[in-house]
C-alpha positions as CSV (number, residue, x, y, z in Angstrom):
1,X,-132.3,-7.5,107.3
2,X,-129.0,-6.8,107.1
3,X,-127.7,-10.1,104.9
4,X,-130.5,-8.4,102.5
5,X,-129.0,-5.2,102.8
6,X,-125.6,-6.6,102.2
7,X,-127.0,-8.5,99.2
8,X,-128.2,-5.3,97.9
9,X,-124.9,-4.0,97.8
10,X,-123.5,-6.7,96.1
11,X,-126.0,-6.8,93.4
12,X,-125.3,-3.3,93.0
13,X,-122.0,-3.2,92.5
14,X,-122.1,-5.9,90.1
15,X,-124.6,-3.9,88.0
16,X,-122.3,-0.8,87.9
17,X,-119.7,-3.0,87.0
18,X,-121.6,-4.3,84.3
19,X,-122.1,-0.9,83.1
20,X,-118.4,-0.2,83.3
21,X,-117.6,-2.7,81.0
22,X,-120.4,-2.2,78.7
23,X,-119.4,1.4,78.2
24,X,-115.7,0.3,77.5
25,X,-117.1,-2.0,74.9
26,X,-118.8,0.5,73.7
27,X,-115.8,2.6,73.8
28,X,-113.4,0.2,71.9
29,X,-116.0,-0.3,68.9
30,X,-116.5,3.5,68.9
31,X,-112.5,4.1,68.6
32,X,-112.2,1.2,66.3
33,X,-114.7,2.6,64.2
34,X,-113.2,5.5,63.9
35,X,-109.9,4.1,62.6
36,X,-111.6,2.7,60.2
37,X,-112.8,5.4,58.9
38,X,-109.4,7.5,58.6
39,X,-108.1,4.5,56.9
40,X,-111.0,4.3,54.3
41,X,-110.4,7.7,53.5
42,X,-106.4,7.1,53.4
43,X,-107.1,4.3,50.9
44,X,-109.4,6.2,48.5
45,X,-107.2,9.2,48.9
46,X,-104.4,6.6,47.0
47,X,-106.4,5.2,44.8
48,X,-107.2,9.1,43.1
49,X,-103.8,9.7,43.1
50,X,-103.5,6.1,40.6
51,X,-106.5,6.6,39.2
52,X,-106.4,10.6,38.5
53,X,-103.0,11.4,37.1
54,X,-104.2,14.3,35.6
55,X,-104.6,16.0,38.4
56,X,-100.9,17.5,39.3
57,X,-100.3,17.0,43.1
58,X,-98.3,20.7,43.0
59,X,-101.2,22.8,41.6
60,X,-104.3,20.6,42.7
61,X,-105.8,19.9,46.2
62,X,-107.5,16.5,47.7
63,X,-110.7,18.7,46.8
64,X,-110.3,18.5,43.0
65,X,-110.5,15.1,42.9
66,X,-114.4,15.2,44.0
67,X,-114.8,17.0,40.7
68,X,-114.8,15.3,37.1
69,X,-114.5,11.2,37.0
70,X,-114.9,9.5,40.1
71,X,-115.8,11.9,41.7
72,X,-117.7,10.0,44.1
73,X,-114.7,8.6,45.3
74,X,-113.2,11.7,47.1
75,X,-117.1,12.5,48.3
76,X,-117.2,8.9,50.1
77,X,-113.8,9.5,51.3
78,X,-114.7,13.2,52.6
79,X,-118.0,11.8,54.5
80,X,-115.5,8.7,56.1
81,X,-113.7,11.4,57.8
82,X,-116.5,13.4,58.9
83,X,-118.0,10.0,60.2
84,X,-114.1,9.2,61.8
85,X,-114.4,13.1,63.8
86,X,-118.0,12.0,64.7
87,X,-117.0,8.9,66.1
88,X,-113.5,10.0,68.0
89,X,-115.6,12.5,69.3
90,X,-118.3,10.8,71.1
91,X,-115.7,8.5,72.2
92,X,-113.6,11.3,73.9
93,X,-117.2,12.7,75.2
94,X,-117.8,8.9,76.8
95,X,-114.2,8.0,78.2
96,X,-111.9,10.5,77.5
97,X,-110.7,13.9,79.1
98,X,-113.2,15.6,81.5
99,X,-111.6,18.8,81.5
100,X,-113.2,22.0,79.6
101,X,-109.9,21.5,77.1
102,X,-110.3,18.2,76.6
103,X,-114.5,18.5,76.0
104,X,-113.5,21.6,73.7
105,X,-111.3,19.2,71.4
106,X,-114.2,17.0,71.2
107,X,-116.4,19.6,70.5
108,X,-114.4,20.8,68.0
109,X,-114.2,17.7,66.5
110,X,-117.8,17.7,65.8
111,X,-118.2,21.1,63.7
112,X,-115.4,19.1,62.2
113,X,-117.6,16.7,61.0
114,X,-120.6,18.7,60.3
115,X,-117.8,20.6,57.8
116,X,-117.0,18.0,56.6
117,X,-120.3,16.6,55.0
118,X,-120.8,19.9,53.7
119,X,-117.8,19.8,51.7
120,X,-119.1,16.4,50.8
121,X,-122.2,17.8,49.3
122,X,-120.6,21.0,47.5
123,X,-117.9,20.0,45.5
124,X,-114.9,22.8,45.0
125,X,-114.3,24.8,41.7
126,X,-111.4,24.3,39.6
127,X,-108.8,27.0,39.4
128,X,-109.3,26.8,35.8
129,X,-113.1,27.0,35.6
130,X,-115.5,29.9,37.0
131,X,-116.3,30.2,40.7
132,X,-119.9,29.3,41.5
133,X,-122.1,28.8,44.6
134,X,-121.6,25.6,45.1
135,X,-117.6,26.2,44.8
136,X,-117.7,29.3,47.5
137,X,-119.9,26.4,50.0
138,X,-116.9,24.4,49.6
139,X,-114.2,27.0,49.9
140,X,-116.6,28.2,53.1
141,X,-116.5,24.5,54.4
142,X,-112.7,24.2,54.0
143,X,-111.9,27.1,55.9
144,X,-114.1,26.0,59.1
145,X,-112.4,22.0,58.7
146,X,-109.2,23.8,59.0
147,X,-109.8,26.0,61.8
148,X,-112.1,23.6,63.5
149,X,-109.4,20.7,63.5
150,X,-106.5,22.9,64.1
151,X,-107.9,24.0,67.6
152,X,-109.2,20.7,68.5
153,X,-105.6,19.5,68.3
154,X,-104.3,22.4,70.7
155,X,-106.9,21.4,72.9
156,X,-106.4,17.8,73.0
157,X,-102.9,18.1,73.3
158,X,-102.9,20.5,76.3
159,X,-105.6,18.4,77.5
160,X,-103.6,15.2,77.7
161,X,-100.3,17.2,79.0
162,X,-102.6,18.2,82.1
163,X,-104.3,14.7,82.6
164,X,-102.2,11.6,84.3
165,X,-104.1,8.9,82.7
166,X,-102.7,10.4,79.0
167,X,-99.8,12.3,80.2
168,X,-97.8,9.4,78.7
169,X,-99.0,10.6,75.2
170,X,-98.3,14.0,75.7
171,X,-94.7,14.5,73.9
172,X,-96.5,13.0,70.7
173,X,-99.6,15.0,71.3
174,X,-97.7,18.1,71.4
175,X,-95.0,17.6,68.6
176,X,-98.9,17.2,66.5
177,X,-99.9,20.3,67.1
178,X,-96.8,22.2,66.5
179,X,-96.3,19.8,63.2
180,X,-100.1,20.6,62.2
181,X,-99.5,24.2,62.8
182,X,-96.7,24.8,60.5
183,X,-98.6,22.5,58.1
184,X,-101.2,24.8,58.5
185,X,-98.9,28.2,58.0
186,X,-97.6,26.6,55.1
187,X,-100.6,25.7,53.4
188,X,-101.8,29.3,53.8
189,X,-98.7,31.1,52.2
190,X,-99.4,28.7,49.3
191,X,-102.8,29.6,48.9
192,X,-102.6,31.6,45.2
193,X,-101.7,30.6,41.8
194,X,-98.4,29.1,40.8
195,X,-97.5,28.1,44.2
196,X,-97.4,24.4,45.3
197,X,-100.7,24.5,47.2
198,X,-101.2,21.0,46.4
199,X,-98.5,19.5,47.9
200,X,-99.0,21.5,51.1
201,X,-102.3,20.4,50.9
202,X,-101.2,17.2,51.4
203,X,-98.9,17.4,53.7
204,X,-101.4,19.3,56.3
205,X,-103.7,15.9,55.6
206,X,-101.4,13.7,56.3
207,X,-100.0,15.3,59.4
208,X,-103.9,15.3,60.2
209,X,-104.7,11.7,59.0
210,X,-101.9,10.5,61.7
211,X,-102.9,12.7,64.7
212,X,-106.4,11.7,64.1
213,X,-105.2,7.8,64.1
214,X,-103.4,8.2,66.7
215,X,-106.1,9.6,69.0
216,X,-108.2,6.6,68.0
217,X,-106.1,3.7,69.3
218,X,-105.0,6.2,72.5
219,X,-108.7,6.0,73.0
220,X,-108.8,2.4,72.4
221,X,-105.7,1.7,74.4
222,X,-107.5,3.5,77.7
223,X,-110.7,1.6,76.6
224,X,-109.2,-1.6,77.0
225,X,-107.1,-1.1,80.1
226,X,-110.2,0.2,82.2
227,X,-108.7,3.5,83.0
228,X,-110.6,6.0,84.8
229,X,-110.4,9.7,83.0
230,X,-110.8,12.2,85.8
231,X,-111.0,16.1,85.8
232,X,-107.9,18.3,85.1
């Protein structure tokens, strides 16, 4: 009786290490995947810039590019990164931080997303043209991506500041979300006519196109090695 019960205990470990690794497969195709994704919408981002001279970078945002010819370009590009926040996200809900902080930035992550497609489906006004419904969605959408993404990266960050298994990326983590936030201030003194909005613009995206990057081979990195997250 007790070899069986012995046996039992073997077979049982094995299955939960079975599951271990299963979930940091899973883990390492979710964080792949979601590099993937930033760099899809990287990629189309520089083709629009080739392809769309006409569109100033000093006095037109990513945005405008979803508007007029090829269009669909900037809307694929716009549902990547939703998919890439979708993705990091359920990652950092699997294997990542435990802490309230850490499950907030993944949270956040997700309206993220769910922004994300909206401004996907509603394309933005041009300055030049009348405002309409569709136009105020988008301007609506914009403002929650902003806000949304902002805070997830002050949560992260603290997050991995407060956690040993990412401590190690905490300088980066934190020089992020101070770089994000003056991207962010900037962007918003810009935000009226015949101020350089559009290069702000991109310089808060690619601030954000990096962190988010980043986050996905962290999560990759911790995938790989087997680490166990635990509580703050």
């Amino acid at each position: 009786m007790v070899y069986i019960i012995g046996g039992d205990q073997t077979g049982g470990r094995q299955v939960a290490a079975s599951k271990h690794d299963l979930q940091r497969d899973q883990s390492r195709v979710l964080s792949t995947a979601a590099v993937g994704f930033f760099l899809y919408f990287i990629a189309a981002l520089l083709l629009l810039h080739a392809i769309r001279p006409d569109y100033t970078i000093v006095d037109h945002m990513i945005s405008d590019y979803a508007v007029g010819q090829f269009g669909w370009i900037m809307t694929t590009a716009f549902v990547s990164l939703a998919l890439g926040c979708l993705t990091l996200a359920i990652g950092l809900f699997r294997d990542g931080l435990k802490s309230w902080l850490g499950r907030a930035g993944a949270a956040l992550l997700v309206v993220a997303f769910a922004g994300l497609i909206v401004s996907a489906l509603y394309p933005t006004d041009l300055e030049t043209l009348p405002s309409t419904r569709t136009g105020n969605i988008h301007t609506i959408s914009f403002l929650v991506n902003i806000v949304s993404i902002l805070l997830s990266t002050i949560c992260l960050a603290l997050s991995y500041a407060r956690n040993p298994d990412w401590r190690r990326h905490r300088a980066v983590a934190l020089a992020f979300s101070g770089l994000l936030i003056v991207a962010f201030v900037a962007q918003y003194l810009t935000l009226h006519k015949g101020a350089p909005y559009g290069i702000t613009n991109r310089l808060f995206v690619a601030v954000l196109i990096t962190w988010l990057i980043l986050n996905g081979f962290w999560l990759r990195s911790s995938a790989s090695k087997g680490h166990a997250f635990g509580a703050d």
